[in-house]
ZAMARGU-4260 file (C-alpha; in steps of 0.2 Angstrom, whole numbers, plus 5000, padded with zeros to 4 digits):
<rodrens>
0) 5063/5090/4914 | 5063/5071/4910 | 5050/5066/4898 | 5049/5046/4898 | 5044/5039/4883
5) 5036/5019/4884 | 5043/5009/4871 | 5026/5003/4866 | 5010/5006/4854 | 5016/5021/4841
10) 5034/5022/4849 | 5041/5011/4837 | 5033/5021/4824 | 5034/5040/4830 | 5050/5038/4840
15) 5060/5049/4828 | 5047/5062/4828 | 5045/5062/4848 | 5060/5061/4853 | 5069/5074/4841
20) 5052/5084/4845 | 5056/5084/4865 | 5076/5083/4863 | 5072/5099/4851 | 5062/5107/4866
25) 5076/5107/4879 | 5069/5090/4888 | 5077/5074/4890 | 5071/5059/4884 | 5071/5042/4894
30) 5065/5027/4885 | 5058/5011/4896 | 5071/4996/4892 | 5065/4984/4879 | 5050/4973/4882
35) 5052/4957/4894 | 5039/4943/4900 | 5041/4955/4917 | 5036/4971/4908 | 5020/4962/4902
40) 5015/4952/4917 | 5014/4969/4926 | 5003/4976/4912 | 4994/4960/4911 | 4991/4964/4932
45) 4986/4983/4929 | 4975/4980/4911 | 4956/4976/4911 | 4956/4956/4906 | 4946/4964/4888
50) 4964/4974/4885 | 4973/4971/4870 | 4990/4962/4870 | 4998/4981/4865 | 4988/4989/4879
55) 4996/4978/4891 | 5015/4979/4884 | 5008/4999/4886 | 5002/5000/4904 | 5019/4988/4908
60) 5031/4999/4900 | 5023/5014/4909 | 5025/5007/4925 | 5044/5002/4920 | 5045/5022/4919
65) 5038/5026/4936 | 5054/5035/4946 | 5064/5037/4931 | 5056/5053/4923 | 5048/5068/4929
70) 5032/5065/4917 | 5027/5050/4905 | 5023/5055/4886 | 5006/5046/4881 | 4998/5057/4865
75) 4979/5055/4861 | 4976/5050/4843 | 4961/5049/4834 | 4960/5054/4817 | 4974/5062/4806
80) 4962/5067/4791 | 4942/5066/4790 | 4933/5052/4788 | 4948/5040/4793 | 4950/5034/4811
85) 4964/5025/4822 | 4959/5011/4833 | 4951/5017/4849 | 4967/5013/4860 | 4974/5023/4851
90) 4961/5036/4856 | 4960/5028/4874 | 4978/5027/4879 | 4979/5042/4890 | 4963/5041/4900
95) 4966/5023/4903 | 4985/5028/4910 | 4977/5044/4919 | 4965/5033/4928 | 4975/5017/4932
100) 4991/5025/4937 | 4984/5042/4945 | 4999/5046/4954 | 5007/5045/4940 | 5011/5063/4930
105) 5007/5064/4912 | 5010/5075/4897 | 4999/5074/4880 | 4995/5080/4863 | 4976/5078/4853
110) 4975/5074/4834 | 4959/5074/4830 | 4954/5080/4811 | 4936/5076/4813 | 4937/5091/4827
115) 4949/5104/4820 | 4965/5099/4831 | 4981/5094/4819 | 4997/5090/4826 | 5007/5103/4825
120) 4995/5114/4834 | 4992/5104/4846 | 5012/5098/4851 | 5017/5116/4850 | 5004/5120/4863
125) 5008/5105/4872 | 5027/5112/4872 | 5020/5128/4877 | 5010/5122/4893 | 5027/5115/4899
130) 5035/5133/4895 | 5044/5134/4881 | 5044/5147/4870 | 5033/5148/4855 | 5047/5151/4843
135) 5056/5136/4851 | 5042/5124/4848 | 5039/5128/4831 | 5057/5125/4827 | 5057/5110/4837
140) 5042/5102/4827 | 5048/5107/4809 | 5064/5100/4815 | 5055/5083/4822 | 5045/5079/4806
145) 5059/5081/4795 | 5068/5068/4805 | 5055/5057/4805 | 5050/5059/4784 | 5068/5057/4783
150) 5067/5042/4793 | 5052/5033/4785 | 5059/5037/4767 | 5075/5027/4771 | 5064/5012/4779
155) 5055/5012/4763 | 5070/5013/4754 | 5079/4999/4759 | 5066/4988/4760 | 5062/4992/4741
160) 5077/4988/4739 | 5077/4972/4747 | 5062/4966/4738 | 5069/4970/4722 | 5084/4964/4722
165) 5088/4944/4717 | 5085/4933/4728 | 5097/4926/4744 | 5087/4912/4747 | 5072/4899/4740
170) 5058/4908/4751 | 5052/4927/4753 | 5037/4929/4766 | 5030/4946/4770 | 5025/4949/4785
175) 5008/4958/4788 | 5008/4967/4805 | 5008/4984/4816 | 5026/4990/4822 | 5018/4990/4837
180) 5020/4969/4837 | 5033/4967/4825 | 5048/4977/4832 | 5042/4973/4850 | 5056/4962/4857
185) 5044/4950/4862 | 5028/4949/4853 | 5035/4952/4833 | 5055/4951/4835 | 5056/4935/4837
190) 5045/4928/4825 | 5055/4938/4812 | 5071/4932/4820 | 5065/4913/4817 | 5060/4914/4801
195) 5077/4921/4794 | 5083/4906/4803 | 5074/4893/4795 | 5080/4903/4780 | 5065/4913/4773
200) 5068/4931/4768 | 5059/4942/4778 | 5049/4959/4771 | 5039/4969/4786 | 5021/4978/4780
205) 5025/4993/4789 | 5044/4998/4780 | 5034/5005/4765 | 5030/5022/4758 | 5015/5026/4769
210) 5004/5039/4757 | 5007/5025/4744 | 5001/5012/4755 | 4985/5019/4761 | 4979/5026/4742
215) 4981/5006/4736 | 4974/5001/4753 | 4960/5012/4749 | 4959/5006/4733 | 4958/4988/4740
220) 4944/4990/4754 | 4935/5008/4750 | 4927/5007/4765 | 4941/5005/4778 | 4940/5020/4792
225) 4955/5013/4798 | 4972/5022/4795 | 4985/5010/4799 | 4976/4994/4793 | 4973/5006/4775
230) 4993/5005/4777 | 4995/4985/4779 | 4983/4980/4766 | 4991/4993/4755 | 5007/4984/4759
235) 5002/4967/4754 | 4996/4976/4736 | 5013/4982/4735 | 5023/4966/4738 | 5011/4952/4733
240) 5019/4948/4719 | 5036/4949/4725 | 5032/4937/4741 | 5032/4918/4740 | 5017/4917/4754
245) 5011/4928/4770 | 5010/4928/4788 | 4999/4938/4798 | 5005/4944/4814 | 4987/4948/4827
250) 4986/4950/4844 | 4971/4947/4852 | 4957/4952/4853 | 4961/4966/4839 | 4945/4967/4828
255) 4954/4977/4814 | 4967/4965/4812 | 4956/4952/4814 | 4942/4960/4800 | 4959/4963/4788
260) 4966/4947/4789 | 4948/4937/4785 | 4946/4952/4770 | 4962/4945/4763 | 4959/4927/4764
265) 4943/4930/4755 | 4951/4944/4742 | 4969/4939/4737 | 4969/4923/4729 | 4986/4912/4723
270) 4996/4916/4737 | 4998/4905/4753 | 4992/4913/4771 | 4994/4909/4788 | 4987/4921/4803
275) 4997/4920/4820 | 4985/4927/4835 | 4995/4931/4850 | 4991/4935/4868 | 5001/4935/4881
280) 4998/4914/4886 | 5006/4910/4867 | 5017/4899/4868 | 5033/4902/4858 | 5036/4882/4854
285) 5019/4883/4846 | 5021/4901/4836 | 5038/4891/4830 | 5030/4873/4823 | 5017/4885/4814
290) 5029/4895/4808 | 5039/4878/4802 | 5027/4871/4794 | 5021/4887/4785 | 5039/4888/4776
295) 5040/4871/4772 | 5024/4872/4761 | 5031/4888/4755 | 5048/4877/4750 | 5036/4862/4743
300) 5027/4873/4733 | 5041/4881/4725 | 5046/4866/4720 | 5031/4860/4711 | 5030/4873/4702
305) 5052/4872/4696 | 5047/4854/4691 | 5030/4859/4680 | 5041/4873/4672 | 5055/4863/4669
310) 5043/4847/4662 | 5035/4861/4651
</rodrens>
C-alpha cells in the first residue's frame, strides 16, 4: 500500500515520526513534491476564501497526490495534554479533505487529551484497521518517536549551537514562525534565504528544545491554550538576548499568530520587531524591501551603539 504524505501543515514538523511510523508498518511513503505557485493556486481554487495560507498549501499538496498513492495520510489533532489546544485546522484538516476531495481515500489518527485518545493508541489502531499486526504496530510506533526525539534533539542542538558560538557576521535576527511557513519552499524558505543574503544570521523559533520552550512560553503568557504558539513565544525567551532584532513570519488570517505577535510588541521591550503577514497575493519584491530595510536598522543600530561604547 502507498500511503502519500502532503508536504504541508505538521509534515515539516512530524515527518520523521510519520514516515519511520508507516515505513515501520510495511507501507510506502510518497511525499507531494515541494510547494510551487501551481500547488497553491490549485488549493487557493479548492479552499473556502476564509482558509488560511497553510490550509490552502494543504488542500494543494493533497491534490498533487491524487493518482500517486493508494490513500493520503491527513491526522486529526486537537490537544496533546489537557487544557492546551492546537489551532482548529489542525482539528479540521481531515473533514475539510473528506468533504472537498470525497473521491479521495483517506487514512487518520485522533489525538485528543481532553477526550482520552493519546497517540500511540490511536496510530497503533489506525495501523491495525489497515491490517497489521499489533505487535507490528507497537514496534513501529516506539521505533518512530525515537526517530523523531532523536531528530528534534539534533535541531535543537545545532541551533544551540549556532547561537552561541561568535558571531560570522554584524546582524543575528531570529525568526518567529510555524515550520509549517518557514520550511515551506515558498511561504518561509525564501525569506530565510534572503536574509543570509543581505548577510544576517538566521536563527528559526521552531529548532529549539520543545518541553523547554513551551514551560518559559508558559511562563510568558499563562494563559495561552495554544501548543505551538506556547513554543514560539518560548523561543523568543530563549534567544532574545542572543538576537540583534525579530521578524515575525504570519500568514493570514491566523489569529494565534496574529494575537502572539501584538502580545510581543506590547511585552518585550529593547529589541527591534517587524511582523511579515503573508497570503498568497504577497508579493515577493515587497516581502524583500521590508526585509531590507528591517536589517539595515538592525546594522544602524549596532552601530550607534559600537560608537556610544567606544566614546564611553
Amino acid at each position: 500500500m502507498r500511503v502519500g504524505l502532503p508536504r504541508a501543515l505538521l509534515f515539516h514538523k512530524y515527518h520523521t515520526l510519520w514516515t519511520t511510523f508507516l515505513e515501520e508498518c510495511g507501507f510506502t511513503t510518497v511525499v507531494s513534491p515541494p510547494t510551487n505557485r501551481r500547488i497553491l493556486e490549485r488549493g487557493v481554487a479548492l479552499a473556502v476564501d476564509e482558509s488560511c495560507l497553510p490550509m490552502k498549501v494543504l488542500l494543494g499538496h493533497i491534490d498533487a497526490l491524487a493518482g500517486r498513492c493508494d490513500a493520503v495520510f491527513v491526522p486529526r489533532q486537537e490537544a496533546f495534554e489537557r487544557g492546551e489546544h492546537l489551532c482548529v485546522k489542525f482539528m479540521g484538516a481531515y473533514d475539510i479533505v473528506r468533504n472537498t476531495l470525497p473521491d479521495l481515500t483517506l487514512v487518520t489518527y485522533d489525538v485528543n487529551a481532553e477526550h482520552g485518545i493519546d497517540e500511540r493508541r490511536s496510530m497503533i489502531a489506525m495501523a491495525r484497521a489497515l491490517g497489521v499486526r499489533a505487535g507490528v504496530a507497537r514496534r513501529a510506533f516506539d521505533r518512530a518517536t525515537a526517530a523523531q526525539h532523536a531528530h528534534e534533539v539534533e535541531l535543537a542542538r545545532l541551533q544551540q549551537s549556532v547561537a552561541e558560538a561568535p558571531r560570522t557576521g554584524d546582524v543575528r535576527i531570529l525568526v518567529v514562525g510555524h515550520s509549517y511557513n518557514l520550511a515551506d519552499e515558498l511561504i518561509g524558505a525564501p525569506i530565510l534565504s534572503y536574509l543570509r543574503t543581505l548577510g544576517a544570521e538566521v536563527v528559526t523559533s521552531d529548532e529549539v528544545d520543545k518541553a523547554l520552550a513551551r514551560r518559559h512560553g508558559a511562563a510568558m503568557s499563562p494563559t495561552m491554550k495554544w501548543r505551538y504558539n506556547k513554543e514560539l513565544l518560548g523561543s523568543i525567551e530563549l534567544y532574545r538576548d542572543l538576537v540583534d532584532g525579530i521578524v515575525f513570519v504570519v500568514t493570514f488570517p491566523c489569529g494565534p499568530d496574529s494575537l502572539m505577535a501584538e502580545l510581543c510588541a506590547r511585552r518585550i521591550e529593547g529589541i527591534p520587531m517587524t511582523t511579515l503577514v503573508l497570503d498568497e497575493l504577497a508579493g515577493e519584491a515587497g516581502v524583500r524591501t521590508r526585509l531590507e530595510s528591517f536589517v539595515d536598522i538592525l546594522r544602524e543600530r549596532g552601530r550607534r551603539g559600537h560608537l556610544r561604547e567606544v566614546g564611553s
